[in-house]
C-alpha positions as a Markdown table, in Angstrom:
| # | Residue | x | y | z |
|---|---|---|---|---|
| 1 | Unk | -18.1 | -9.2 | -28.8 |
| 2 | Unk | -14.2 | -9.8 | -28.4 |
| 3 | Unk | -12.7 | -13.4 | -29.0 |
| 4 | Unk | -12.8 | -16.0 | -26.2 |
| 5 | Unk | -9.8 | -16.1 | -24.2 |
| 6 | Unk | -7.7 | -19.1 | -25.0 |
| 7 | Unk | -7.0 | -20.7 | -21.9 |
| 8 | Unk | -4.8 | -23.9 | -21.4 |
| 9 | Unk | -5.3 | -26.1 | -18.0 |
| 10 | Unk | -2.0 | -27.2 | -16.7 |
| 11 | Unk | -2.7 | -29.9 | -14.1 |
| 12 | Unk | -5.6 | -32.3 | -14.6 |
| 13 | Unk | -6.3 | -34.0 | -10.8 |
| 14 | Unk | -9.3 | -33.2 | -9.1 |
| 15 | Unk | -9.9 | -30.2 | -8.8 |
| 16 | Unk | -9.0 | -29.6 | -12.3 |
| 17 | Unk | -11.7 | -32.4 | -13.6 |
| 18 | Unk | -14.4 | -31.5 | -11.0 |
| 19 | Unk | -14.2 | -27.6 | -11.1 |
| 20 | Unk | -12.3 | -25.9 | -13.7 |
| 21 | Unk | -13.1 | -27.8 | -16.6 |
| 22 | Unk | -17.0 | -27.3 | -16.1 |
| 23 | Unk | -16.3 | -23.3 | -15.2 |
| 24 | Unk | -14.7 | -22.8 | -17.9 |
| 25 | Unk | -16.9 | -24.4 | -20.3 |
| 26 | Unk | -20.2 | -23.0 | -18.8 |
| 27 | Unk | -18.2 | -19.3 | -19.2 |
| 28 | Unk | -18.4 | -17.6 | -22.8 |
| 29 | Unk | -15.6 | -15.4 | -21.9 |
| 30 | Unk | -12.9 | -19.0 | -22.3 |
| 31 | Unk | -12.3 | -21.5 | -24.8 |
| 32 | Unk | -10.1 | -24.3 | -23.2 |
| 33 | Unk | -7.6 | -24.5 | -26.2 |
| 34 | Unk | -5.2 | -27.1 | -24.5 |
| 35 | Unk | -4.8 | -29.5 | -21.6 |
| 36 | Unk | -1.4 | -29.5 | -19.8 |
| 37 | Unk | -0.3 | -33.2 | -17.8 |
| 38 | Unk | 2.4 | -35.6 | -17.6 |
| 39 | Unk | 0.1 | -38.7 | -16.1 |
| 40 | Unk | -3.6 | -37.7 | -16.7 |
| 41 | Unk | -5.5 | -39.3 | -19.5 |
| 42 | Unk | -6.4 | -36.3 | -22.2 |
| 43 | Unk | -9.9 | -34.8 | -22.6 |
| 44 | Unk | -11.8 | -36.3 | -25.8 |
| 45 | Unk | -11.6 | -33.2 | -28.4 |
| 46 | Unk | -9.1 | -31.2 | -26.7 |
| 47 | Unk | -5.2 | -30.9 | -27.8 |
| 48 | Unk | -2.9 | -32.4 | -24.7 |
| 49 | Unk | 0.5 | -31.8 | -24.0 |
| 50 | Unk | 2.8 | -33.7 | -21.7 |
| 51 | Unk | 4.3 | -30.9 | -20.7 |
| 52 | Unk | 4.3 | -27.4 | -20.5 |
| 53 | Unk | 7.7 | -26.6 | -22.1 |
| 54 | Unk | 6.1 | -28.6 | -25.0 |
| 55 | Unk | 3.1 | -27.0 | -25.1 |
| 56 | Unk | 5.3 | -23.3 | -25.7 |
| 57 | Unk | 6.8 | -25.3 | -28.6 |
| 58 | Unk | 4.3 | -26.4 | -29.9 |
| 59 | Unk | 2.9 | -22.6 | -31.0 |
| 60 | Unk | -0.6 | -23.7 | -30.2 |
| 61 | Unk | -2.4 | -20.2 | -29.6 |
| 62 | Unk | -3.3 | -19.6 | -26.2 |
| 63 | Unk | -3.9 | -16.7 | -24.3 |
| 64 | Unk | -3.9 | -17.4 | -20.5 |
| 65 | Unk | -3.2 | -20.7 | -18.5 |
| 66 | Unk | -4.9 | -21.8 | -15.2 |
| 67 | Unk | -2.3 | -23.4 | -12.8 |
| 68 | Unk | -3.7 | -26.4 | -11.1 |
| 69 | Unk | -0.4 | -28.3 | -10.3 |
| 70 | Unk | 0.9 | -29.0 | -6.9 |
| 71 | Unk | 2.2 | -25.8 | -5.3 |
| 72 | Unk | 5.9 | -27.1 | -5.1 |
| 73 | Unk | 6.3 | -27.1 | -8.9 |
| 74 | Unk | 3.8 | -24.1 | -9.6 |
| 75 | Unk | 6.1 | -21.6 | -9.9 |
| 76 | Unk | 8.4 | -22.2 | -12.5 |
| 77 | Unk | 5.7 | -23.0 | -14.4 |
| 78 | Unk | 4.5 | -19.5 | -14.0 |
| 79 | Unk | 7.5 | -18.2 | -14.6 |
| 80 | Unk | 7.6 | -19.6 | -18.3 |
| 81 | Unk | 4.1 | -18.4 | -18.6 |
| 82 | Unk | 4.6 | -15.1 | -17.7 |
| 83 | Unk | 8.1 | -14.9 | -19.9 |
| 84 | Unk | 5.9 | -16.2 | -22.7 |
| 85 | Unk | 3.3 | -13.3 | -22.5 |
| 86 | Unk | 0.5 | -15.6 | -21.1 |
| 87 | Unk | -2.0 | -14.1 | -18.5 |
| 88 | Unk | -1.7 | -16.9 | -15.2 |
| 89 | Unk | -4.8 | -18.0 | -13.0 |
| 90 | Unk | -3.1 | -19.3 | -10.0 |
| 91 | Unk | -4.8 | -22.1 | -7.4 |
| 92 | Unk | -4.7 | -21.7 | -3.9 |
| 93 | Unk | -2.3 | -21.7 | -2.3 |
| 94 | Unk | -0.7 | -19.7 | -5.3 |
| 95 | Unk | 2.8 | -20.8 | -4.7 |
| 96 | Unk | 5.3 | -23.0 | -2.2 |
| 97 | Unk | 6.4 | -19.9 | -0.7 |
| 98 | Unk | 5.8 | -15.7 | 0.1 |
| 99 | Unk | 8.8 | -15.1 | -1.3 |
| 100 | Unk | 7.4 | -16.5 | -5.1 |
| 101 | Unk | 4.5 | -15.0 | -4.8 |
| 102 | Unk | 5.9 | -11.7 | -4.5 |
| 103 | Unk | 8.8 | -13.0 | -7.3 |
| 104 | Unk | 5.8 | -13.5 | -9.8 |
| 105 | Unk | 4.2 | -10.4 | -9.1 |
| 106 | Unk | 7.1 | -8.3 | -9.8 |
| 107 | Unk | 8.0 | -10.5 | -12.9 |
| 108 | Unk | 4.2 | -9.9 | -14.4 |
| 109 | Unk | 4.5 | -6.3 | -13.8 |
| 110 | Unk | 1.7 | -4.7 | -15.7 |
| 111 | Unk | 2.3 | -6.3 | -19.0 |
| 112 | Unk | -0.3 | -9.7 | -17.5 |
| 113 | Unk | -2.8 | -10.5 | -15.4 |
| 114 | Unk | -1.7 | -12.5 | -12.6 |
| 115 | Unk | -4.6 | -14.2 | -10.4 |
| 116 | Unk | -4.0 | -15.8 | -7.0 |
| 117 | Unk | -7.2 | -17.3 | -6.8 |
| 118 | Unk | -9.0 | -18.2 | -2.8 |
| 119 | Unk | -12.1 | -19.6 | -4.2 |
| 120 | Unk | -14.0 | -19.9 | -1.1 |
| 121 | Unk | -14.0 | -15.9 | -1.5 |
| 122 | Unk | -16.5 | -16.9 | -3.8 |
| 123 | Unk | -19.2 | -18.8 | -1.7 |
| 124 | Unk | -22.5 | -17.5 | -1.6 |
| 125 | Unk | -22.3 | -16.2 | 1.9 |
| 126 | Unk | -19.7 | -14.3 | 1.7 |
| 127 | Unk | -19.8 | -11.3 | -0.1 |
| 128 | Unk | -23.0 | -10.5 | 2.1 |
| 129 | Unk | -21.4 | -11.7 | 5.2 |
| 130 | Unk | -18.6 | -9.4 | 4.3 |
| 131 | Unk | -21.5 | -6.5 | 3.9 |
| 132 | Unk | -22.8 | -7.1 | 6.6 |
| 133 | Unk | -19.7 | -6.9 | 9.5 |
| 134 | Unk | -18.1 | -3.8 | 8.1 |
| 135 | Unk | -20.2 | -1.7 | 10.5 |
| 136 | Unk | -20.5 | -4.5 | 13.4 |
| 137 | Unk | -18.2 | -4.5 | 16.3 |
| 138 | Unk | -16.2 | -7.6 | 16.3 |
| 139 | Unk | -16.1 | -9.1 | 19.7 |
| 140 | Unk | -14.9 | -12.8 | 19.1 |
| 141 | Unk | -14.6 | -15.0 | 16.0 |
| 142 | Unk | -14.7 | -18.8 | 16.0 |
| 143 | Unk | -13.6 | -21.2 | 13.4 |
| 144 | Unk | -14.1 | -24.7 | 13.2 |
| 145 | Unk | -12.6 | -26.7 | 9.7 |
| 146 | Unk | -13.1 | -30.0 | 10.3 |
| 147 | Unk | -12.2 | -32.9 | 7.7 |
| 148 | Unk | -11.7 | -36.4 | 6.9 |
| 149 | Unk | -8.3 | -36.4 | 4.7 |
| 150 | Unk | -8.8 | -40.1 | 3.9 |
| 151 | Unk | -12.4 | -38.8 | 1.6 |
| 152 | Unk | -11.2 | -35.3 | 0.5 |
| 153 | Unk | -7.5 | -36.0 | -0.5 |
| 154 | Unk | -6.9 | -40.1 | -1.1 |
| 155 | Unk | -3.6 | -40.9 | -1.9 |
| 156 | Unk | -2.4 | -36.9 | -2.4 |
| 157 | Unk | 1.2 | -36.9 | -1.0 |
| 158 | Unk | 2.1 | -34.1 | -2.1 |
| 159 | Unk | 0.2 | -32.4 | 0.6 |
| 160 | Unk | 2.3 | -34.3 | 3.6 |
| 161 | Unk | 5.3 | -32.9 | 1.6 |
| 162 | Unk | 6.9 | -29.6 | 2.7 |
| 163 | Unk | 5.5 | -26.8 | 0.8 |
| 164 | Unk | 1.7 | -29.0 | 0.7 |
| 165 | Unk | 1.1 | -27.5 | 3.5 |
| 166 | Unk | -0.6 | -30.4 | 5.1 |
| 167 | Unk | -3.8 | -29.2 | 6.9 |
| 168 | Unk | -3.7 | -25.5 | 6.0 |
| 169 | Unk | -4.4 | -26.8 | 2.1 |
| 170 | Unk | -8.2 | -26.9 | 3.2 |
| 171 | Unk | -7.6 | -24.6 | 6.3 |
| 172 | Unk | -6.1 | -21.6 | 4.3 |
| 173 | Unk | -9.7 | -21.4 | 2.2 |
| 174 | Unk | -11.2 | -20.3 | 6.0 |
| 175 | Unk | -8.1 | -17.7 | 6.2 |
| 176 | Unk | -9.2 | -16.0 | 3.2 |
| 177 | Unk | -13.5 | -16.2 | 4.1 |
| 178 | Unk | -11.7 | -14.4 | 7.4 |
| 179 | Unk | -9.6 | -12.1 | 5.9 |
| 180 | Unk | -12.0 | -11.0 | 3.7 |
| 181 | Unk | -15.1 | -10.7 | 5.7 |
| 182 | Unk | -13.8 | -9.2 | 8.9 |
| 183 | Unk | -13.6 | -5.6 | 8.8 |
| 184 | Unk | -10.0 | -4.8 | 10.3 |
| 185 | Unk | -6.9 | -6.6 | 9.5 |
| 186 | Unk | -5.7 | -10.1 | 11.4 |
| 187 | Unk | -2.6 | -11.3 | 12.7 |
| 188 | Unk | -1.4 | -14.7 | 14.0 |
| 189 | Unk | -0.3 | -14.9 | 18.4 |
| 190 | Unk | 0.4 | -18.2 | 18.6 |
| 191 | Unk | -0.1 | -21.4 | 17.2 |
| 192 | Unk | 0.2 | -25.1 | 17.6 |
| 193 | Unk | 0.7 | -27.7 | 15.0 |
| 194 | Unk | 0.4 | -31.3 | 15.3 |
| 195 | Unk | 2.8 | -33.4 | 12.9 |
| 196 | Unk | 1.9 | -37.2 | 12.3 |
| 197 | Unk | 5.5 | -39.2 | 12.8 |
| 198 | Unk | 5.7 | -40.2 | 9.9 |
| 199 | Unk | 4.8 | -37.1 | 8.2 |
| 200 | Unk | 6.5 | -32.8 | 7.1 |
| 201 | Unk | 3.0 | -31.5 | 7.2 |
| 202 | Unk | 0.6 | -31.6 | 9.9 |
| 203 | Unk | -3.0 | -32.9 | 10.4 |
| 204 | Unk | -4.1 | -30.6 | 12.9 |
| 205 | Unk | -3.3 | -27.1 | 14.5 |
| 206 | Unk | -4.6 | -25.2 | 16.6 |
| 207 | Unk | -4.8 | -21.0 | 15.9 |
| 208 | Unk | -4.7 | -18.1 | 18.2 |
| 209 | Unk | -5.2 | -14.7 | 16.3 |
| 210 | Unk | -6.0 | -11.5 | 16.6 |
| 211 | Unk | -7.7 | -7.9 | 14.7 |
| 212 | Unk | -6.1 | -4.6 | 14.5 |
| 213 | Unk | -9.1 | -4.3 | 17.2 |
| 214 | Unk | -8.6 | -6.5 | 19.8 |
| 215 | Unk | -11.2 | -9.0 | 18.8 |
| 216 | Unk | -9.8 | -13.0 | 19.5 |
| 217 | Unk | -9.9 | -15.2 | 16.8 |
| 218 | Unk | -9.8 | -19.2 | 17.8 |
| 219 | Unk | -9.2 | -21.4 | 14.7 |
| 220 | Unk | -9.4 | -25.2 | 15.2 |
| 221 | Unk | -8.4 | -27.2 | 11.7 |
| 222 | Unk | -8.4 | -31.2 | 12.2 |
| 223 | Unk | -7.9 | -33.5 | 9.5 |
| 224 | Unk | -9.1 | -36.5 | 11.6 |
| 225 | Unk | -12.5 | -35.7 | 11.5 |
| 226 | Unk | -15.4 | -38.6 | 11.3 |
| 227 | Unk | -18.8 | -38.5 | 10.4 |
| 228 | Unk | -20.1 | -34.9 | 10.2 |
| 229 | Unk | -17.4 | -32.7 | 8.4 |
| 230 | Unk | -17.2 | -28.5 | 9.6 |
| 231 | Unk | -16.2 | -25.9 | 7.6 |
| 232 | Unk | -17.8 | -23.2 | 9.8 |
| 233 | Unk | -17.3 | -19.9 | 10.8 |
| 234 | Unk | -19.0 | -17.9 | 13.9 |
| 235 | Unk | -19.0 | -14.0 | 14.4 |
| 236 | Unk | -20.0 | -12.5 | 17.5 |
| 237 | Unk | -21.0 | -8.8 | 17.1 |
| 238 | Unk | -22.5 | -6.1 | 18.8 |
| 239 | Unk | -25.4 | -7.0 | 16.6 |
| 240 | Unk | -25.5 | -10.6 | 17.1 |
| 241 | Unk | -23.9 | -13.6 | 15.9 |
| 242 | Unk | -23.2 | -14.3 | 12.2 |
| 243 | Unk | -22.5 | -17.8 | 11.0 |
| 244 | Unk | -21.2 | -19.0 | 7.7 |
| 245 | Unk | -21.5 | -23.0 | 7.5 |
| 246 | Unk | -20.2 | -25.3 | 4.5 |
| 247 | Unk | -17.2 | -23.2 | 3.6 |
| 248 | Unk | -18.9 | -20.3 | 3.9 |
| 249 | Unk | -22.2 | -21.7 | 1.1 |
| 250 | Unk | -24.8 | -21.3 | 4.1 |
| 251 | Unk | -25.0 | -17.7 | 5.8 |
| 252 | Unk | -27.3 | -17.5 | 8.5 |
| 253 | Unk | -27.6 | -14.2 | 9.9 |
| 254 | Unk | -30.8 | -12.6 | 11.8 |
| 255 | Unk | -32.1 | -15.9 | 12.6 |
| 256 | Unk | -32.3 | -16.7 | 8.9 |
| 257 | Unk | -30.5 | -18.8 | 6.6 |
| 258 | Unk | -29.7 | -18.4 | 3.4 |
| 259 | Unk | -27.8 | -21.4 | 1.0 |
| 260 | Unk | -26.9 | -21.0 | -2.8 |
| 261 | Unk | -25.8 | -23.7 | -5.0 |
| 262 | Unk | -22.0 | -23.4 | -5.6 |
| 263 | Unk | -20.8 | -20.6 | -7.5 |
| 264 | Unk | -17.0 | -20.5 | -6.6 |
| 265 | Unk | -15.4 | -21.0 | -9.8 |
| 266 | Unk | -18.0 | -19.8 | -12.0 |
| 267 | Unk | -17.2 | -16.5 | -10.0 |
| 268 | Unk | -13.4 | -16.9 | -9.9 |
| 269 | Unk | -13.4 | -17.2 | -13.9 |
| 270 | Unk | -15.4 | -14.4 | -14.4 |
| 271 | Unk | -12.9 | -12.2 | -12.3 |
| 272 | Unk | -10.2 | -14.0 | -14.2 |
| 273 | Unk | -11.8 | -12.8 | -17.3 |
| 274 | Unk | -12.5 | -9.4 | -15.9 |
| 275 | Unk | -8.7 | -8.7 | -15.0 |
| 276 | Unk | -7.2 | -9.7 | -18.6 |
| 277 | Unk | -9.9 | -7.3 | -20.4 |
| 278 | Unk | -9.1 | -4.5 | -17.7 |
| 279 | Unk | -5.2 | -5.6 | -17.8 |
| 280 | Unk | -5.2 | -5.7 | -14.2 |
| 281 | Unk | -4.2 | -8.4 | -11.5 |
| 282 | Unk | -5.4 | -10.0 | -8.3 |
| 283 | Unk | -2.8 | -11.0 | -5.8 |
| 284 | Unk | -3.7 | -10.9 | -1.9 |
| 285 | Unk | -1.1 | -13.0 | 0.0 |
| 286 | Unk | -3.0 | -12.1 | 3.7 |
| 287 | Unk | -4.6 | -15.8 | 3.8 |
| 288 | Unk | -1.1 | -17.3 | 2.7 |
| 289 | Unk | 1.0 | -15.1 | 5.3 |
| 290 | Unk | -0.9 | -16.0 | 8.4 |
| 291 | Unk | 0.0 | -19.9 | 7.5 |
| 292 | Unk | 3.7 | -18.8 | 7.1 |
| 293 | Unk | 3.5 | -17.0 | 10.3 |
| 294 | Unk | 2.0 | -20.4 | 12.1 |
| 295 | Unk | 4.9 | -22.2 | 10.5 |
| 296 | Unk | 7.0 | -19.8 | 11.7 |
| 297 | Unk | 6.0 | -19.4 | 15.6 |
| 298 | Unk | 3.7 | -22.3 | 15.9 |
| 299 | Unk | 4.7 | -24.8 | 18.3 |
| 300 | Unk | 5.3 | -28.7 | 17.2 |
| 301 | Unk | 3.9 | -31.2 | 18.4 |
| 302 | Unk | 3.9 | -35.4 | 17.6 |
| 303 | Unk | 1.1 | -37.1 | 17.1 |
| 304 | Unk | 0.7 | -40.6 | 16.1 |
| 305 | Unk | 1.9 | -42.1 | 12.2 |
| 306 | Unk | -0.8 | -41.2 | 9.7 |
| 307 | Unk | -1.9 | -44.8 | 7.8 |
| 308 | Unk | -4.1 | -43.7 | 5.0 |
């Protein structure tokens, strides 16, 4: 058995606390050597830095880092990882910009293992949804994603900041289910965004797409939603209709449904661990260039002042 890889968590909001922490200590494969934040109160029984340049100085050991910062200030950060020989877990989106992404891949080279992470990938339904429409006909996809921002993302500004990204921050995790699971590749024809007033990001936008095929693709992403939340995604084939429900958890396909418990980031550290023993990386910017392309051609629209 090889040692565990020493990983350090830089970034310690939500998704940090409520996934990361608990994937990494239910994985073998990772020891969480060191915790990375200028705000966040330190994990009992594990070394804390205020920040990253101090944890470098500090020549604690570590091995790897998971980003989980805001994507505005992410890549710098993996910059000084990379030029410090560490092996970088990005979160989605993995950086403010296409243009960084592809700056960090050609900095890690193939000396480290650089992972752009799209967790929903790693829902239960997917991999078999994925199986299962590579020898369908595509003849029209629908998604809906749904959301209250008020519940999933209180008091996060950053994502009404350009580079947040605003509704796609939750809407790019159906991008990559789609990009993945569809069998021919997708581009963007048109889209609308709706910016609050008082807001850089929008709540809502509305997507026309397209595959290499002809199939449509119709993606609605609201962050106004009350009461019942969607996160759904509906395939009609030549075979029927597939449908993956709760970001992609709950696959129901031949009349019969099939839910898991959630495995995402189990999943994703596994692969993470995978790539640094093969010295490989993961980096698929598909999910990301479709919401630069809506940014780019979408049409703006107003829409009332957001009051959290």
């Amino acid at each position: 058995m090889s040692a565990p890889i020493r990983v350090v968590l830089v970034g310690l909001g939500k998704i940090a606390r409520d996934q990361h922490i608990p994937a990494i200590a239910g994985n073998p494969a990772f020891e969480l050597a060191a915790t990375v934040s200028p705000n966040a109160a330190p994990i009992d029984g594990v070394t804390h830095f205020r920040s990253f340049d101090a944890l470098i100085e500090s020549g604690v050991a570590v091995d790897a880092v998971a980003l989980c910062t805001p994507p505005q200030v992410r890549t710098p950060l993996a910059f000084t990882a990379i030029e410090h020989g560490l092996h970088v877990m990005l979160e989605k989106p993995p950086a403010a910009t296409l243009s960084e992404v592809e700056a960090l891949v050609a900095a890690a080279g193939d000396r480290i293992s650089l992972f752009a992470t799209w967790h929903s990938r790693y829902a239960a339904g997917v991999a078999r949804a994925k199986a299962w429409l590579a020898s369908r006909e595509i003849r029209s996809v629908e998604i809906v994603w749904r959301e209250d921002v008020r519940v999933w993302h209180p008091g996060q500004e950053w994502i009404w900041e350009p580079g947040g990204l605003g509704v796609f921050d939750p809407g790019i995790n159906a991008l990559s289910i789609a990009t993945e699971i569809l069998p021919h590749s997708v581009y963007l024809k048109d889209a609308v965004l709706e910016f609050p007033a008082n807001r850089a990001a929008p709540i809502a936008a509305r997507l026309t797409l397209a595959d290499t095929r002809g199939a449509a693709i119709d993606m609605d992403l609201d962050w106004r939603q009350e009461g019942p939340q969607s996160w759904d995604i509906r395939v009609e084939t030549d075979a029927g209709r597939l449908t993956l429900e709760k970001g992609g958890a709950m696959l129901n396909l031949d009349g019969e449904t099939h839910v898991s418990g959630d495995v995402e980031y189990p999943g994703l550290y596994a692969r993470f661990a995978e790539l640094i023993r093969a010295g490989s990386s993961d980096v698929d910017p598909a999910p990301f260039r479709l919401v630069a392309d809506a940014f780019l051609r979408g049409r703006r629209e107003t829409t009332d002042p957001f009051v959290e």
